[in-house]
C-alpha positions as CSV (number, residue, x, y, z in Angstrom):
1,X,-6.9,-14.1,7.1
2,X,-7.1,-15.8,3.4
3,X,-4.0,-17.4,2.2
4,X,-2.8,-18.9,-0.8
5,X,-0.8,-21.1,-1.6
6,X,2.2,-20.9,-4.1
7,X,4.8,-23.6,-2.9
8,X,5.6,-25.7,-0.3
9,X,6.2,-23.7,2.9
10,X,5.1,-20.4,1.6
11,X,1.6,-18.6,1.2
12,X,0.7,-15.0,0.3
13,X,-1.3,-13.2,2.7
14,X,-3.7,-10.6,2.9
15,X,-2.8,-7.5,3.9
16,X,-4.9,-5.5,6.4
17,X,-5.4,-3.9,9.6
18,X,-4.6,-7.9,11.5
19,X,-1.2,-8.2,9.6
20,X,-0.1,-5.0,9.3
21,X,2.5,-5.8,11.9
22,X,4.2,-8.6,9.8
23,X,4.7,-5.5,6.8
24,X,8.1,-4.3,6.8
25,X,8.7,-2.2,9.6
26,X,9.0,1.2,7.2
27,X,5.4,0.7,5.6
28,X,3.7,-0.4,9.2
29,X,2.9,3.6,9.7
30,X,3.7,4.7,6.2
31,X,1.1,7.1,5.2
32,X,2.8,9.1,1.7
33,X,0.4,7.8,-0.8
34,X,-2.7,8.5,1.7
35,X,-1.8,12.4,1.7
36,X,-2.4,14.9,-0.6
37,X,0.3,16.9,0.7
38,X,3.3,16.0,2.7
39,X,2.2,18.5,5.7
40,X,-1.1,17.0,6.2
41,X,-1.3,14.7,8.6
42,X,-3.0,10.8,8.3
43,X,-4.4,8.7,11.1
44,X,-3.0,5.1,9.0
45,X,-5.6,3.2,11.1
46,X,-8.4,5.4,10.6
47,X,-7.8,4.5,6.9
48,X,-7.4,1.3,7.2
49,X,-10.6,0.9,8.8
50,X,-12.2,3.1,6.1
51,X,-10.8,1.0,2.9
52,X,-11.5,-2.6,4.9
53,X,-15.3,-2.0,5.2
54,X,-15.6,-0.4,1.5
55,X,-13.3,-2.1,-0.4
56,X,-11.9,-5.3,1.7
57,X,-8.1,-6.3,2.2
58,X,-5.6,-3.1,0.3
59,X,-2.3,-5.8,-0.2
60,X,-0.8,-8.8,0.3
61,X,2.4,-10.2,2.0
62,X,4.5,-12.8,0.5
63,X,5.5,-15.0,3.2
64,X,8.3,-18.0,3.4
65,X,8.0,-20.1,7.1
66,X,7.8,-17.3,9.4
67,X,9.9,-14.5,7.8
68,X,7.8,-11.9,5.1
69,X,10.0,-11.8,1.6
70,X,7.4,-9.1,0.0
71,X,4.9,-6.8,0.7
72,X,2.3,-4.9,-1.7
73,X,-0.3,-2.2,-1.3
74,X,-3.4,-1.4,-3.7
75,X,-6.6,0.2,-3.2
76,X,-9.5,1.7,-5.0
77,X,-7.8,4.9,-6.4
78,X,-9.9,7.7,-4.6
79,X,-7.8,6.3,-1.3
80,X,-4.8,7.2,-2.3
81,X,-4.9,10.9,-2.9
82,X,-1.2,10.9,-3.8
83,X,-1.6,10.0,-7.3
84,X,-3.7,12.4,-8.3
85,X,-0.5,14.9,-7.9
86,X,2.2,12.3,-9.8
87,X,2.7,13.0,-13.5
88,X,1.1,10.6,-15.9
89,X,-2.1,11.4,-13.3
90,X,-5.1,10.9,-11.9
91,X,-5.7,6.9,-12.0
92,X,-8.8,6.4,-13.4
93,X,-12.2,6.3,-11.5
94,X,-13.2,2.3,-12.0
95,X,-9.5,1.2,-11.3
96,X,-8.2,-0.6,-8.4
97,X,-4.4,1.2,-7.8
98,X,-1.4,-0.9,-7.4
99,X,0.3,1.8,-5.2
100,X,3.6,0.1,-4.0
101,X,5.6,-2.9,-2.8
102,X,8.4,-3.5,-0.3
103,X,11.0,-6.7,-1.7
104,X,12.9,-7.6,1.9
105,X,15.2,-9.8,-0.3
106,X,16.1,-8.2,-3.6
107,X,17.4,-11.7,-5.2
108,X,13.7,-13.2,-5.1
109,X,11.7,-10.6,-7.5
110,X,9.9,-13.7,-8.4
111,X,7.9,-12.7,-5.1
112,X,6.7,-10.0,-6.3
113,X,5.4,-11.2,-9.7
114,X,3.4,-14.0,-7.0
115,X,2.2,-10.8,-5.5
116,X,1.1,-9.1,-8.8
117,X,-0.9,-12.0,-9.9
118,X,-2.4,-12.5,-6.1
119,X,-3.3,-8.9,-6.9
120,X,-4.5,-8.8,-10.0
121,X,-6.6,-12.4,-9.5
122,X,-8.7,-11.2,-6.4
123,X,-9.4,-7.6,-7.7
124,X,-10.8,-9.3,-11.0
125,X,-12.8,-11.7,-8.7
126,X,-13.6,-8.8,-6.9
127,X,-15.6,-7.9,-10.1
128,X,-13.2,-4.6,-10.3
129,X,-12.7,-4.0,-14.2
130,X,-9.3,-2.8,-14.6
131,X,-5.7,-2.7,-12.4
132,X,-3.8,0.3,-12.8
133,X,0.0,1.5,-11.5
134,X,2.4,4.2,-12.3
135,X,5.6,2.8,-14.1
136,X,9.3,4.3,-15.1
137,X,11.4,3.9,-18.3
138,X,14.2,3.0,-17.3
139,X,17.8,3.3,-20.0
140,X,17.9,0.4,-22.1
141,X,21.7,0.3,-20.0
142,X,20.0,-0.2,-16.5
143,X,21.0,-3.3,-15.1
144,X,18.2,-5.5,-13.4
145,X,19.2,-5.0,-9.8
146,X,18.8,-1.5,-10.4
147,X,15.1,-1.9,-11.5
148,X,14.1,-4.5,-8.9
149,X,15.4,-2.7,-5.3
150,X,14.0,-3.0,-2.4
151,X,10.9,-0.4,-2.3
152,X,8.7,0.7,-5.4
153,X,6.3,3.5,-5.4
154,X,6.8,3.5,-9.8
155,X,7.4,0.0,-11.2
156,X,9.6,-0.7,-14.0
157,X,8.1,0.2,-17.0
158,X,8.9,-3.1,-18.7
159,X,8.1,-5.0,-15.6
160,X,4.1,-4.0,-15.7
161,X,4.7,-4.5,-19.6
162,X,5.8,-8.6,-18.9
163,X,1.9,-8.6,-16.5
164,X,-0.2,-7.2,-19.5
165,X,-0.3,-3.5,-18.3
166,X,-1.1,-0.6,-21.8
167,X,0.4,2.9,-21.1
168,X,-2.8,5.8,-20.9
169,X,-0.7,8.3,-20.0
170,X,2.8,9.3,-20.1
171,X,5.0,12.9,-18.7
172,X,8.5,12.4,-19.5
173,X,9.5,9.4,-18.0
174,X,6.7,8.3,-15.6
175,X,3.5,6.3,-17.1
176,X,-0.1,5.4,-16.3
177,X,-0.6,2.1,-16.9
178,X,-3.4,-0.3,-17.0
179,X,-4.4,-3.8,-16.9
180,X,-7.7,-4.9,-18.3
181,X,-9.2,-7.6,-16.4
182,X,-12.6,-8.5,-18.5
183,X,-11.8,-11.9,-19.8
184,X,-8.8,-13.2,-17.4
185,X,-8.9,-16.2,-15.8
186,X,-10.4,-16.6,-12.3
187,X,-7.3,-17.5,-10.0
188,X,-7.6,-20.3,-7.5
189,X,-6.0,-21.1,-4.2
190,X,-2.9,-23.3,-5.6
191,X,0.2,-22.6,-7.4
192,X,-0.6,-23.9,-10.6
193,X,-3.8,-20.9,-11.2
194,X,-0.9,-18.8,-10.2
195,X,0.9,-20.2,-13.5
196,X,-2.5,-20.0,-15.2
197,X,-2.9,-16.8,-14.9
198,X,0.6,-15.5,-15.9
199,X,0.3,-17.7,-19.5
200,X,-3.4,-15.7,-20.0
201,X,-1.6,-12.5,-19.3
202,X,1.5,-13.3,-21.8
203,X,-1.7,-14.4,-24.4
204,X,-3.5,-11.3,-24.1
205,X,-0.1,-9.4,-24.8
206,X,0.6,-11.4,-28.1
207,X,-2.9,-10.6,-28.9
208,X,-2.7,-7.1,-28.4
């Protein structure tokens, strides 16, 4: 299982068919973005197994000591046949699909801004060309807490704006949006490519 590293006593973890147990209990056998339908049915393992040996790891786990803070699930886009029904769809072809995340303790959304850039550095390592996830505009009246509860299957709009993410798509409320990766950084195992990465995300947003 690969780690890394983002301070003292805490790592991010892959997430895959080994450490699905240490997900939060909900997601272990959560199969919603994995149907087309909800009346067909999903053997979760039988997908795992399929996504591992095409496409490697499909999330990460943000983990303090012994206790998981975060979760996050992403995927090539053909293996989540959800989001080809959402509005604002179908995810694009070459994208990896940042699908959803799980935040166990709702005053540390910093963990899953570690978790986004996890995400976003080993799918561009990966050689994958572009992240892509569905987000929400909010009222300009919404407080923060109300963005950033505890599970996300659409991200704050302004929240995927902040990591670099362009709109493709929008129906009413709900957008398609998407990170270029061509020219990012390469992120290392240590906190400090962590912070790397999130000052050449900022830089590409002033520049565009």
């Amino acid at each position: 299982m690969a780690d890394r590293t983002t301070t003292a006593g805490t790592r991010v973890h892959d997430l895959n068919g080994s450490t699905i147990e240490s997900a939060p209990s909900c997601c272990v056998g959560c199969v919603w973005w994995q149907q087309r339908r909800d009346d067909q049915p999903v053997d979760k393992r039988r997908w795992i197994r399929g996504v591992e040996e095409t496409f490697g790891p499909w999330g990460k786990l943000y983990r303090d000591g012994g206790r998981t803070v975060a979760s996050l699930q992403y995927g090539p886009a053909d293996a989540f046949p959800r989001a080809r029904r959402l509005p604002a769809g179908p995810p694009s072809d070459d994208a990896v699909l940042l699908t959803c995340a799980f935040l166990l303790d709702a005053s540390s959304p910093w963990a899953l801004q570690s978790l986004f850039l996890a995400c976003i550095g080993e799918v561009r390592d990966g050689g994958h060309p572009a992240v892509e996830s569905f987000g929400y505009r909010y009222d300009d009246d919404d407080g923060f807490a109300t963005r950033f509860g505890r599970h996300h299957t659409v991200f704050p709009r302004d929240f995927l704006t902040d990591l670099g993410f362009r709109t493709l798509r929008t129906a009413g409320r709900v957008e398609l949006m998407r990170l270029e990766l061509r020219g990012l950084l390469p992120v290392e195992d240590h906190e400090w490519a962590l912070v790397r990465a999130w000052e050449a995300i900022q830089a590409r947003r002033r520049m565009g």
